[in-house]
PLY file of the C-alpha trace (Angstrom):
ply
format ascii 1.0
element vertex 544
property float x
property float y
property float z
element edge 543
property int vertex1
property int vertex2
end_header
0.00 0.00 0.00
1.67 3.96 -1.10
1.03 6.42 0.42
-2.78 8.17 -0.34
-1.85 11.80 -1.79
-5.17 12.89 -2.77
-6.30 12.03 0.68
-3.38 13.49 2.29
-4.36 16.85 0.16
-7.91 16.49 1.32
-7.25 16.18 5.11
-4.48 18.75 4.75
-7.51 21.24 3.46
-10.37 20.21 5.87
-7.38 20.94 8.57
-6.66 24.45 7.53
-10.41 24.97 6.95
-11.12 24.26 10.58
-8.11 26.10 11.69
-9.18 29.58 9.55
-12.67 28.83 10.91
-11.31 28.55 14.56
-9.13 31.93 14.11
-12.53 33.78 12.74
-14.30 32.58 15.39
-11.83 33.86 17.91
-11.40 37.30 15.99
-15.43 37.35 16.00
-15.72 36.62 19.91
-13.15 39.79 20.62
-15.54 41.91 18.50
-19.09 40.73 20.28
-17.30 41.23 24.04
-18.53 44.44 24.28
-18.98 44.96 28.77
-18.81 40.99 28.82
-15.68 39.96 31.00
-12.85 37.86 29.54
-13.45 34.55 30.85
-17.20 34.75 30.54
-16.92 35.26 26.33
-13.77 32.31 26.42
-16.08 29.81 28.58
-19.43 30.58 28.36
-19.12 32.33 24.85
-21.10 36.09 26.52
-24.00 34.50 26.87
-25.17 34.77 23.07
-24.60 31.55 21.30
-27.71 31.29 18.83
-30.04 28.07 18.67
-28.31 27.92 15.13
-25.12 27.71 16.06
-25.66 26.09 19.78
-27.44 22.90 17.98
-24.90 22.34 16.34
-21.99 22.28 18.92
-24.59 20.24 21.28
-24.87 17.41 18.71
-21.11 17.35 17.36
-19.69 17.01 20.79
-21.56 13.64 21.20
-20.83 12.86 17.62
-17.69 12.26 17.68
-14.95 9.37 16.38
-15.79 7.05 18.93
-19.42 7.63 18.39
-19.30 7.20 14.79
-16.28 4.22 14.87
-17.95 2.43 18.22
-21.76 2.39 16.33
-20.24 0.68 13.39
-17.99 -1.81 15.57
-20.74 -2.78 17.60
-22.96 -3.60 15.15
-20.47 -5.31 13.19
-19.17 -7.62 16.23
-20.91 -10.88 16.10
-21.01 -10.99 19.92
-22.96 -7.70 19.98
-24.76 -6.23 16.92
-27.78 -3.63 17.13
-29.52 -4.42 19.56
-26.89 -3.86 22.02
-26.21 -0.79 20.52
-27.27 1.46 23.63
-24.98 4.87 22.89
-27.45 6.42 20.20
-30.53 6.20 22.49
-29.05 6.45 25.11
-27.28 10.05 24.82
-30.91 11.31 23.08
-32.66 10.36 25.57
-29.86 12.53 28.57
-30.05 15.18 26.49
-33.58 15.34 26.75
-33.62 14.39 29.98
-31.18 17.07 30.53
-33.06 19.69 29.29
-36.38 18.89 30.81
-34.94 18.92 34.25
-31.48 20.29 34.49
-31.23 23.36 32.33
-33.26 25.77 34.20
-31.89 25.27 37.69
-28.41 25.68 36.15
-28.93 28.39 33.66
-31.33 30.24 36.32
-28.24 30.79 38.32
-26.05 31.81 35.60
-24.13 28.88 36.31
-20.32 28.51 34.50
-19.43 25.15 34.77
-21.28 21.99 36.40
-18.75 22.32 39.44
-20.50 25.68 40.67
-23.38 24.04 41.99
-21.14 21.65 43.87
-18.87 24.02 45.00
-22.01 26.32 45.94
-23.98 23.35 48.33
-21.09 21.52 49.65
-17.73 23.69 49.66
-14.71 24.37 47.63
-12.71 21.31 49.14
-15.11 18.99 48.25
-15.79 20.64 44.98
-12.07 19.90 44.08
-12.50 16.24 44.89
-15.28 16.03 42.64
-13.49 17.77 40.00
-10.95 14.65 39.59
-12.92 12.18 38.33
-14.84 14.71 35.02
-11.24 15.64 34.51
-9.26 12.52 34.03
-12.56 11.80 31.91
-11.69 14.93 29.19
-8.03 13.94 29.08
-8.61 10.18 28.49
-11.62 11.29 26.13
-8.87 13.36 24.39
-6.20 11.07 24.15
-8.63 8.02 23.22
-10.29 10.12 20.21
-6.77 11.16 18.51
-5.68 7.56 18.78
-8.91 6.82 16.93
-7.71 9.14 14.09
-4.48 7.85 13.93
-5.36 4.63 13.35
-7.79 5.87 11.03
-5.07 7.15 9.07
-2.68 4.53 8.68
-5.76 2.80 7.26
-6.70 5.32 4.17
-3.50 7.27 4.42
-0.85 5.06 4.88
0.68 7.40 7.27
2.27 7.21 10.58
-0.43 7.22 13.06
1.66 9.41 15.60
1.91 12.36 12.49
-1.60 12.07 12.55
-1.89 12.49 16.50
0.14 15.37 16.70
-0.63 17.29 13.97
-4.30 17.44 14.80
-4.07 17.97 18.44
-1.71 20.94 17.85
-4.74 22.10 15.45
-7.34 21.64 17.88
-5.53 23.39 20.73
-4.34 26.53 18.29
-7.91 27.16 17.55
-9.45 25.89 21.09
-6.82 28.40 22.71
-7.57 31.46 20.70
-11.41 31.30 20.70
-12.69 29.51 23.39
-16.16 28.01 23.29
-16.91 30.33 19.97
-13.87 28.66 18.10
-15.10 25.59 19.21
-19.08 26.03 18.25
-18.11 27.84 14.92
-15.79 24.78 13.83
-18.43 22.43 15.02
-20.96 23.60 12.40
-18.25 22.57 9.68
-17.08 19.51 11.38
-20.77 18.19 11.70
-21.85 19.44 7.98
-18.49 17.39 6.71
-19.45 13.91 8.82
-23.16 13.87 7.22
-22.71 14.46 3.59
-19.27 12.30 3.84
-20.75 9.28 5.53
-23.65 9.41 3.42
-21.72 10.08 -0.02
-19.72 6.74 0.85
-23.04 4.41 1.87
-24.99 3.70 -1.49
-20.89 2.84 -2.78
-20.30 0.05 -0.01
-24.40 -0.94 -0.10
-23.58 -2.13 -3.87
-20.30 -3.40 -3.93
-20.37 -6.78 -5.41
-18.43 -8.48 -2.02
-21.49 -7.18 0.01
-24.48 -9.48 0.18
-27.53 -7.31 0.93
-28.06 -6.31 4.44
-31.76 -6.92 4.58
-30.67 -10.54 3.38
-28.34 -11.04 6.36
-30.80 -9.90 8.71
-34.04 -11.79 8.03
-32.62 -15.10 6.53
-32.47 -17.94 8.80
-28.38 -18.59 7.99
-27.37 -15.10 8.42
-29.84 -14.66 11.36
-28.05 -12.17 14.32
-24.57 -11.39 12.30
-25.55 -7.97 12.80
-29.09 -7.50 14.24
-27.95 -8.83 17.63
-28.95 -11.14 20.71
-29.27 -10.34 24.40
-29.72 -13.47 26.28
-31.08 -14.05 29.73
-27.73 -13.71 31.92
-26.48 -10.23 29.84
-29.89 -8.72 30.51
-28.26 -6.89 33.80
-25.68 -5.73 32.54
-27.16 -4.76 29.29
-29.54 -2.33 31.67
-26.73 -1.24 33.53
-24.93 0.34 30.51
-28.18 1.96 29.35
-28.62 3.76 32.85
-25.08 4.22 32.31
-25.16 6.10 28.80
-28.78 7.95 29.61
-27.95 9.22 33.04
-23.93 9.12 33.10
-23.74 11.50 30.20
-25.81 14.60 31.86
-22.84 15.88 34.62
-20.56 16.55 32.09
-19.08 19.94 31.29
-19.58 19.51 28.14
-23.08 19.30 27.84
-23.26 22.16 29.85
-21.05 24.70 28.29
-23.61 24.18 25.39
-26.59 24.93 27.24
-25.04 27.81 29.74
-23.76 29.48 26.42
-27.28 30.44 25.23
-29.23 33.70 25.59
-31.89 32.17 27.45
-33.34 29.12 29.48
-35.84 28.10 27.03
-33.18 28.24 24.24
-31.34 26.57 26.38
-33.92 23.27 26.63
-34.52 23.67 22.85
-31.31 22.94 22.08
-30.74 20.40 24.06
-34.01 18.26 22.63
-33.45 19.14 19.19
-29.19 17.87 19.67
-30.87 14.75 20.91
-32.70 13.99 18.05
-29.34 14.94 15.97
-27.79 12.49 17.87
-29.78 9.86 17.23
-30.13 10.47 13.58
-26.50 10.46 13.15
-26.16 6.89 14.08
-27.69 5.62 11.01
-24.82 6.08 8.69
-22.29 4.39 10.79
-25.16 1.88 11.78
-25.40 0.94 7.94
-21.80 0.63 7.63
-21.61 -1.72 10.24
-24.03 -3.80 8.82
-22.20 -3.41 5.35
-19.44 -5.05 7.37
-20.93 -7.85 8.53
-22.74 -9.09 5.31
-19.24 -8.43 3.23
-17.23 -11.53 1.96
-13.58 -9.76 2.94
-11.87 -12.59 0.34
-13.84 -10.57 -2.19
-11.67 -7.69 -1.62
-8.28 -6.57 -1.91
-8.37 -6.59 2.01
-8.60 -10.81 1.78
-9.02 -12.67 4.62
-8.62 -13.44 7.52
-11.24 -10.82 8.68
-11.42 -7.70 10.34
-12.83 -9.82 12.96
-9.95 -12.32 13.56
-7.34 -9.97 12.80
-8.59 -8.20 15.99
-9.35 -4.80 13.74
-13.32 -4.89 14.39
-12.39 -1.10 15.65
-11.59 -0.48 12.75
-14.29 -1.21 10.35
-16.21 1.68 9.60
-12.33 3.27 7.33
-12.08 0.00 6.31
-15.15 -0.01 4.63
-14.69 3.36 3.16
-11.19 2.14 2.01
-11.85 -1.49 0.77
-16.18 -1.28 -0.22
-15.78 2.62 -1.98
-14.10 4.01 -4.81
-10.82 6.17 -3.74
-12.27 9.21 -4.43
-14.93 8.15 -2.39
-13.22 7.21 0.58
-11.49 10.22 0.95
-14.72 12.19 1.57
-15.65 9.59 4.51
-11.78 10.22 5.80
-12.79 14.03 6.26
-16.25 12.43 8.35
-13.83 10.68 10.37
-11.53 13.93 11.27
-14.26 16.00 11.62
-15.45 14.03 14.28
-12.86 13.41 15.80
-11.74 17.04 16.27
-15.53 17.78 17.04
-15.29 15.94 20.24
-11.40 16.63 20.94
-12.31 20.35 21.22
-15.13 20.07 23.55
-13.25 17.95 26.07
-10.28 20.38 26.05
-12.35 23.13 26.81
-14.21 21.77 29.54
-11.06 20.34 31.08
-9.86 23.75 30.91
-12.94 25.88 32.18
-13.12 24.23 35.52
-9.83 23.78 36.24
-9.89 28.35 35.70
-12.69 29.00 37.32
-13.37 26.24 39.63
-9.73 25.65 41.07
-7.65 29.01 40.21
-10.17 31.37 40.83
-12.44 30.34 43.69
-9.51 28.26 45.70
-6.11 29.12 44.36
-6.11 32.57 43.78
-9.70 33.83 45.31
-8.70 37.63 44.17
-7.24 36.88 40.68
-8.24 39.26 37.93
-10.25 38.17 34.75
-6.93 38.37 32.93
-5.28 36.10 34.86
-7.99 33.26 34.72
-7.89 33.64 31.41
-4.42 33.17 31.38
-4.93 30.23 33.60
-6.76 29.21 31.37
-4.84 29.15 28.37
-2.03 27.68 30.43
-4.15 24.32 31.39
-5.32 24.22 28.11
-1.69 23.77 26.91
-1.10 21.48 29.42
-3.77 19.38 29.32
-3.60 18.77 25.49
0.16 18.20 26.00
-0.86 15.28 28.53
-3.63 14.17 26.56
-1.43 13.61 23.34
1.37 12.11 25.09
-1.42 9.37 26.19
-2.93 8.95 22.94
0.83 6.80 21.39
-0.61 4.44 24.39
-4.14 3.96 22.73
-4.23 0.16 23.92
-5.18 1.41 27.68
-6.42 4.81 26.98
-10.35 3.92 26.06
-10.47 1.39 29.32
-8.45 4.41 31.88
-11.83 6.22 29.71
-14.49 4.42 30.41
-13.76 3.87 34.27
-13.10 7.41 34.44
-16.87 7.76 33.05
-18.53 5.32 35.43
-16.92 7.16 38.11
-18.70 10.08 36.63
-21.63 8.34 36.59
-21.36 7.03 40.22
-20.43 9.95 41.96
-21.16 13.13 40.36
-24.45 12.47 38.99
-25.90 11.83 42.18
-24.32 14.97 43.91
-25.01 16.98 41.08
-29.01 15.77 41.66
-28.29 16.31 45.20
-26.60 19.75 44.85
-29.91 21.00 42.64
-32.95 19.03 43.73
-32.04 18.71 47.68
-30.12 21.76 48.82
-30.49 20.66 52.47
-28.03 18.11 51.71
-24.72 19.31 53.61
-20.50 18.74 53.04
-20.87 15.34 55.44
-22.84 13.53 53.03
-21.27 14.78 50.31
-18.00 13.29 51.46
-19.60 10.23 52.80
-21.23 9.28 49.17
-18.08 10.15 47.58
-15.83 8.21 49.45
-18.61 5.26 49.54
-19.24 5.72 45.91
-15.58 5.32 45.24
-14.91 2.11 47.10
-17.76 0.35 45.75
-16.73 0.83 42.14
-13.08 -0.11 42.37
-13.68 -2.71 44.71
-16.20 -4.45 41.93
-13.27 -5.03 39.59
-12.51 -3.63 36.18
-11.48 -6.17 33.50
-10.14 -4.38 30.93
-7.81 -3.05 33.44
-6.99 -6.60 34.32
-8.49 -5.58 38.10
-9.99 -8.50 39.83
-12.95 -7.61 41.47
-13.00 -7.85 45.75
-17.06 -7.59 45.78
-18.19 -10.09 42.86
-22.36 -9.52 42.66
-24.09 -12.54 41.58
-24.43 -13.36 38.54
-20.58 -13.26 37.44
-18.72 -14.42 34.29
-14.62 -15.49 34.16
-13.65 -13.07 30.56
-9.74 -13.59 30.46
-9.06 -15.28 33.48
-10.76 -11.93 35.10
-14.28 -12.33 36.85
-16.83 -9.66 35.25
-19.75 -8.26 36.75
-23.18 -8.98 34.74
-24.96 -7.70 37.68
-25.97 -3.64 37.23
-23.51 -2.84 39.53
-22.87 0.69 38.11
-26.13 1.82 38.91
-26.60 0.02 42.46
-23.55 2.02 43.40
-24.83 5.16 42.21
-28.54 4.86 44.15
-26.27 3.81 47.12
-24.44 6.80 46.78
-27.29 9.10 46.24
-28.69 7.28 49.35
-25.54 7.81 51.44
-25.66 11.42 50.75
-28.94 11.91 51.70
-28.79 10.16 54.88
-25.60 11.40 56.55
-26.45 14.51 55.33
-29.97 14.51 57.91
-27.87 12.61 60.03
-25.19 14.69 60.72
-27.90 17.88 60.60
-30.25 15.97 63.45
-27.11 15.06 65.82
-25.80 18.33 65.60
-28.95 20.31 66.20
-30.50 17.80 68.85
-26.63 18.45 70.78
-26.14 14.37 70.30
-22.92 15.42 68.99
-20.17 18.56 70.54
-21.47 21.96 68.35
-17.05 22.24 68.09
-16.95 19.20 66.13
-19.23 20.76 63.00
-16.22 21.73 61.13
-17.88 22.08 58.61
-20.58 24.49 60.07
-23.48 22.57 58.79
-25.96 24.30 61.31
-25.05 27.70 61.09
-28.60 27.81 61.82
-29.31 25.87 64.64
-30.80 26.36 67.83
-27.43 27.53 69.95
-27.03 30.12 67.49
-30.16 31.62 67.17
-30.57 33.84 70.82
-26.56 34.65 69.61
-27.83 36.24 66.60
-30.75 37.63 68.60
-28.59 39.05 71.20
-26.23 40.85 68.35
-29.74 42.02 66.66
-31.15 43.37 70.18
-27.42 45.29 70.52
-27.58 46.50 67.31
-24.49 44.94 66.33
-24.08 43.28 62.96
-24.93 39.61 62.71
-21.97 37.40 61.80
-22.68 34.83 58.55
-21.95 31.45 59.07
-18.81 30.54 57.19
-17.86 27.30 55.68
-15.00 26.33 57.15
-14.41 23.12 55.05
-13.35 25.66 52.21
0 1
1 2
2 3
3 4
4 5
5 6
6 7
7 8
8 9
9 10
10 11
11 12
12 13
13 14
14 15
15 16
16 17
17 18
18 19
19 20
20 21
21 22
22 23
23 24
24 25
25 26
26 27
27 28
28 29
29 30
30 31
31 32
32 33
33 34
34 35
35 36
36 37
37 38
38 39
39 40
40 41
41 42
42 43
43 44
44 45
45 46
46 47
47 48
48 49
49 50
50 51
51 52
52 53
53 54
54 55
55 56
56 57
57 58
58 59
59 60
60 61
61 62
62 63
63 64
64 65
65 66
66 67
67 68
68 69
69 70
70 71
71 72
72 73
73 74
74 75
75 76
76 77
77 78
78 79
79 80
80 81
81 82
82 83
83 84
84 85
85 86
86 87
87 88
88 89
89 90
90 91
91 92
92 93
93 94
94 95
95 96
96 97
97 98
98 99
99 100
100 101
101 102
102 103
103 104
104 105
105 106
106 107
107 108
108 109
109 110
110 111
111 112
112 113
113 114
114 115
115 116
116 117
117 118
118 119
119 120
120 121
121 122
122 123
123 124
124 125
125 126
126 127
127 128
128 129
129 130
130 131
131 132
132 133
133 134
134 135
135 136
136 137
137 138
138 139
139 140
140 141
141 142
142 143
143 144
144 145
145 146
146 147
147 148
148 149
149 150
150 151
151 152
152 153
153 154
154 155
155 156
156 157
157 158
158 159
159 160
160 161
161 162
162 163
163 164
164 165
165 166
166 167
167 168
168 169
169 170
170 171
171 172
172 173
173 174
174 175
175 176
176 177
177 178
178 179
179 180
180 181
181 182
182 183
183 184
184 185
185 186
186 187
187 188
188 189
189 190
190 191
191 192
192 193
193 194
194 195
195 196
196 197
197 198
198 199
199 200
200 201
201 202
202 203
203 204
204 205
205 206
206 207
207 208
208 209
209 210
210 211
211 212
212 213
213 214
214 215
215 216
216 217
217 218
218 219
219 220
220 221
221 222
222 223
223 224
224 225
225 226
226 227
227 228
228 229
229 230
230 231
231 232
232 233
233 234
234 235
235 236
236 237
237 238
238 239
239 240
240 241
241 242
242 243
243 244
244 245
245 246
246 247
247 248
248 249
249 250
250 251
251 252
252 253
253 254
254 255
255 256
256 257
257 258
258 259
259 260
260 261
261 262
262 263
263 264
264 265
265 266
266 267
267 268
268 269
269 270
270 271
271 272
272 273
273 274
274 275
275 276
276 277
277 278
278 279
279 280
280 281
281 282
282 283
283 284
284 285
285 286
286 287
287 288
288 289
289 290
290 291
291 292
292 293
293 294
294 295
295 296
296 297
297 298
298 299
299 300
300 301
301 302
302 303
303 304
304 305
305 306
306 307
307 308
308 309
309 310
310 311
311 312
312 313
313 314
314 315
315 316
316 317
317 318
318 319
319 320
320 321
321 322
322 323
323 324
324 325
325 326
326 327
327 328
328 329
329 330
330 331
331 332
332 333
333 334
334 335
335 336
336 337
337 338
338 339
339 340
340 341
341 342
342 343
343 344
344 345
345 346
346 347
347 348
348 349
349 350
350 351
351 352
352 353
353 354
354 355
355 356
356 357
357 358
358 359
359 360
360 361
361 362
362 363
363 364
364 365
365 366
366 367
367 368
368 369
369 370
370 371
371 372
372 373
373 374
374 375
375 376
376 377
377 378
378 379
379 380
380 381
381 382
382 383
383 384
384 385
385 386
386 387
387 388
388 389
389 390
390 391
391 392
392 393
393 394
394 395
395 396
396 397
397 398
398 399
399 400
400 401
401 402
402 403
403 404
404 405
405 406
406 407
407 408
408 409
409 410
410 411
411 412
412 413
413 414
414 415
415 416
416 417
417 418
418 419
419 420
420 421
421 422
422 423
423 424
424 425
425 426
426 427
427 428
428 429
429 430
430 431
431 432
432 433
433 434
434 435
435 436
436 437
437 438
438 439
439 440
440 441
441 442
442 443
443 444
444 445
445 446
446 447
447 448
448 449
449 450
450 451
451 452
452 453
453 454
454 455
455 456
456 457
457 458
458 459
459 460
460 461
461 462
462 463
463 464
464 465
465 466
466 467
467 468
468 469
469 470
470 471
471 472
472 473
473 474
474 475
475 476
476 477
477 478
478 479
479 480
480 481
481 482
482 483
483 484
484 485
485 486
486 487
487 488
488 489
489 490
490 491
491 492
492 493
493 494
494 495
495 496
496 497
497 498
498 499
499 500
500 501
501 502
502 503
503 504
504 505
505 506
506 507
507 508
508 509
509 510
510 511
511 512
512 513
513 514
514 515
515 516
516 517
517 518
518 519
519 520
520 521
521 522
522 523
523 524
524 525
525 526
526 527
527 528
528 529
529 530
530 531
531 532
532 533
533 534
534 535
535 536
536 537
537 538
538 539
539 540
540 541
541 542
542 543
């Protein structure tokens, strides 16, 4: 195989259109700032992102590489196949859900990242606990999705995978760096635009390519029955559940979803987008759906690929370029390469902004450096931005581990923030205590139930289980028991902690955390200073 120079041409000009794009965009946010502060326009984009512009961005940072490359895997796989294909319904449905009950508390407040709300209810030190796990998440995201494109590319290309890596990621952070969230939106319009008419260009090419039996055959006739329309047996059924709860509710308490929605002019803008982006979502699944199927009803001997198969050459990742590659003229395929970038650097973008915006304004500005100016949290900014796409990149050569640090990164996501998140919005009376107790209970319970990609055995194995790789997996819903016994943990120490305190079960000294600042002992103080006409003292959290 030579090297592809038409593709090469046609990446190199989708690159510099997204890069021009991303320098507009930045030029275009300087000229809107008008009395808006610095960080404000960078994270939040003023305020003034239009329903145009913030559908878009909502439904390109779901639709990314993985999105697009896992759909057409999963169908593809033998072992899985469409009906465990969860992620399309799953993310429409969060962002739905998100939007019916999420976006107004947060955009009510004028919120800036999801950490505020967290940081607001239970304190700055616990808010920087919680910021650990959504962070590792965007770096691993990062890393995993560039490692996605540079495998891409030594499939169509030819090209070293690691040129691939780095060239894009210094692309992504250029533009990320000098715009903010309007470099990112802006490019997202022409990253999404260039993944639907690309993947759809390729389809009717690989639906009539002589190796590919049709895919309506291999789904209804008895000898091709499940290749790619799927099974779930009896003993996957919890663990089938567990990843939908997973994908629906584990996708809302990221910072990516809301830098979208916080970014608009108003609430209800706000929930429109994020309904509409969840019907975009789910629409752009059937491309890479098709192409999966494509894959599983193609005779690889038929093609110049030969055999064995993408299967038992361990490349089932990879089928959606191969496809495009092998099953579509070149021409052809070169036009589903630019679907691939584009989605790729659709997601990249989002997670290295988001990564960036908290660490700013939740960790410099409200516990670093509590009196820093808007320049310098900019600046801060900028400077984890640059570091965190450094990092991200340097993981990305070690692809092999990168999606499995990913996905426990996500169900810790899902197991702990999601239920202080609902805590933080829906029950304010929750306190710091129960925070820290469902966080720390949350935590144990998901590493001690094992992680077998990671080669981790579990210490707490829920019946039923199943031995994959000499490694004992759980197909009991594990991920979401732990996260109701989290929520549950932080509801109950919380009213624990609140009735021994103000019932003087437990020394009024030992509330470091100054839970009852409006308790019974302090009342007649604040009476006395009221009766003196002295200024009452607020209760301070001292856990900050």
């Amino acid at each position: 195989m030579s090297l592809n120079i038409p593709g090469l041409v046609s990446l190199s000009v989708f690159f510099t259109l997204s890069l021009a794009t991303g320098i507009w965009a930045s030029w275009k946010s300087k000229k809107d700032q008008q009395n808006r502060s610095l960080t404000e326009m960078a994270m939040v984009g003023g305020r003034n992102i239009n329903i145009f512009i913030g559908l878009f961005t909502a439904t390109a940072t779901w639709v990314g590489g993985a999105y697009i490359n896992g759909t057409a895997e999963i169908v593809y796989l033998p072992s899985k196949g469409l009906l465990w294909l969860q992620a399309p319904v799953g993310f429409a449905l969060s962002l739905v859900i998100g939007g019916f009950f999420f976006v107004n508390p947060m955009r009510s407040k004028n919120y800036v990242t999801v950490m505020d709300p967290l940081q607001e209810t239970y304190g700055n030190l616990m808010g920087s606990l919680l910021f650990i796990p959504p962070l590792l998440g965007e770096v691993f995201w990062f890393a995993a999705i560039l490692a996605s494109l540079g495998a891409t590319m030594r499939v169509i290309l030819d090209i070293g995978g690691s040129s691939a890596i780095f060239v894009s990621a210094c692309i992504v952070i250029l533009y990320t760096l000098l715009g903010g969230i309007y470099s990112v939106a802006y490019t997202d319009v022409i990253q999404l635009a260039f993944i639907t008419l690309s993947l759809w260009i390729c389809i009717p090419f690989a639906l009539v390519n002589s190796a590919t039996e049709s895919i309506y055959y291999t789904a209804t006739h008895q000898s091709y029955q499940g290749p790619w329309i799927g099974k779930i047996e009896s003993q996957d059924l919890g663990r089938w559940l567990d990843d939908f709860f997973y994908l629906v509710f584990g996708s809302i308490p990221w910072q990516t979803y809301f830098q979208r929605v916080l970014s608009t002019a108003s609430p209800g803008q706000a929930r429109l987008i994020s309904y509409l982006s969840g019907f975009g979502c789910f629409s752009m699944a059937i491309p890479p759906v098709l192409i999966g199927a494509v894959a599983a009803s193609t005779d690889w001997n038929q093609t110049s690929y030969g055999l064995p198969s993408p299967l038992e050459r361990g490349e089932s990742a990879m089928v959606l370029p191969l496809v495009l590659h092998y099953l579509c003229p070149e021409y052809i395929s070169i036009a589903g390469l630019g679907a691939i970038a584009a989605a790729t650097m659709s997601s990249a973008d989002s997670a290295l902004l988001s990564a960036s915006s908290m660490f700013a304004h939740n960790i410099y500005r409200k516990i670093l450096r509590k009196k820093a100016t808007e320049a310098e949290v900019l600046w801060a900014m900028r400077t984890s931005m640059l570091v965190f796409g450094a990092g991200a990149t340097g993981l990305a050569f070690y692809s092999s581990s990168i999606y499995d640090l990913w996905f426990l990164s996500g169900e810790l996501v899902y197991t702990l923030l999601f239920p202080q998140l609902c805590c933080a919005l829906f029950a304010p009376s929750t306190n710091t205590y129960g925070s820290a107790a469902g966080f720390f209970v949350g935590l144990l319970l998901r590493l001690l139930a094992g992680e077998p990609a990671l080669s981790i055995p579990p210490i707490i194995c829920y019946l039923p289980c199943s031995l994959v790789n000499g490694t004992y997996s759980q197909l009991f819903p594990f991920k979401t028991v732990t996260m109701l016994l989290t929520l549950g943990t932080i509801i109950t120490v919380s009213y624990l902690a609140e009735f021994l305190f103000q019932r003087n079960l437990l020394p009024h000294g030992w509330d470091v955390c100054n839970v009852t600042g409006g308790n019974s002992t302090l009342i007649p103080l604040q009476q006395m200073k009221k009766q003196m006409d002295l200024p009452a003292v607020a209760p301070e959290d001292n856990c900050d």
